[in-house]
C-alpha positions as CSV (number, residue, x, y, z in Angstrom):
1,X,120.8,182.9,182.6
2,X,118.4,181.8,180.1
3,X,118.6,182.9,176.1
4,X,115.9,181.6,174.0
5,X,116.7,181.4,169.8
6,X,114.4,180.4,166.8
7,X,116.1,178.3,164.5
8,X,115.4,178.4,161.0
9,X,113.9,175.4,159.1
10,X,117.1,175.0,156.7
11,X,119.4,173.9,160.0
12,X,116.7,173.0,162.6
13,X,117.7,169.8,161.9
14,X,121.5,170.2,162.9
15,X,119.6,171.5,166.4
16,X,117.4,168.0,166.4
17,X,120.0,165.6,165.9
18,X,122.7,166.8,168.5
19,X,123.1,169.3,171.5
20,X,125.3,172.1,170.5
21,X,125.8,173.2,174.0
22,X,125.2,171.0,176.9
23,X,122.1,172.9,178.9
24,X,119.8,173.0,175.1
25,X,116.6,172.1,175.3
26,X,114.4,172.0,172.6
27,X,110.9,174.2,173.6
28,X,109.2,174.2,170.0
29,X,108.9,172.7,166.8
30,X,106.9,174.7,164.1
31,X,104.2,174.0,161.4
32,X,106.7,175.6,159.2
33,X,109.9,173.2,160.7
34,X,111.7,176.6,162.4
35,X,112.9,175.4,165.9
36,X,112.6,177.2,169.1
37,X,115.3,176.2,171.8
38,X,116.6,177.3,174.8
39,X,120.2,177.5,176.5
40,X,120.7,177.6,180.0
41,X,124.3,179.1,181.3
42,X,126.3,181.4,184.3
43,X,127.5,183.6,181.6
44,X,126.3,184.8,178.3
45,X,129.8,184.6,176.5
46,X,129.6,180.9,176.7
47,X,126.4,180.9,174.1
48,X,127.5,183.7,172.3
49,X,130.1,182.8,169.6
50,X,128.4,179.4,169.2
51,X,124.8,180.8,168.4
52,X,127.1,184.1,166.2
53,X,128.3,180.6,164.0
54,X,124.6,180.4,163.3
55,X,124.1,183.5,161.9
56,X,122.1,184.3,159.9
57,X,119.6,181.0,160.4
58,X,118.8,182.1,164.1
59,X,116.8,184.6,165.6
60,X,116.9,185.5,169.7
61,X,114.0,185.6,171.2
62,X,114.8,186.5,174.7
63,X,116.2,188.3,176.3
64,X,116.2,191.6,174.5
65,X,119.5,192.8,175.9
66,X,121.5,189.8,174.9
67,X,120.1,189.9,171.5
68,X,120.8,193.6,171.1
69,X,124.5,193.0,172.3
70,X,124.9,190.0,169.7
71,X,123.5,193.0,166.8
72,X,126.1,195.7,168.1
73,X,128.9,193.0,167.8
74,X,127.8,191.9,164.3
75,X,127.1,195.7,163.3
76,X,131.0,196.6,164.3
77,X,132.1,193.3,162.4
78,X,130.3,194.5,159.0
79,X,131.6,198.0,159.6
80,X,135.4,196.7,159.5
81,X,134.3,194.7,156.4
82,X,133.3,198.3,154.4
């Protein structure tokens, strides 16, 4: 499995200066300094609460189930917060 983020210019550089999972490989830098990087792994849950420690400076890119899964868990965790 395959999930591809953009990173935001403010912690792109974080992303540049180590791995912070072990498969990352860095696809894209932008005019703008933003980041694109991919993460390869067996199972989403091993990317998942790393790239949900990111919020909100990422973005996924692909693929669209994974990033509407990461939404719904962030949508129940703001609900229990009202």
């Amino acid at each position: 499995l395959e999930v591809t983020v953009l990173i935001d210019a403010q912690v792109s550089h974080y992303f540049k200066r180590r791995k912070m999972f072990p498969t990352q490989e860095s696809k894209e830098e932008r005019p703008d300094g933003s980041l694109v990087v991919s993460f390869r792994m067996g199972r989403y849950e091993a990317i998942r609460n790393i790239l949900k420690s990111w919020i909100p400076h990422i973005v996924i890119l692909e693929p669209e189930e994974f990033s509407k899964a990461l939404l719904k868990d962030v949508k129940v965790w703001v609900k229990r917060q009202e």
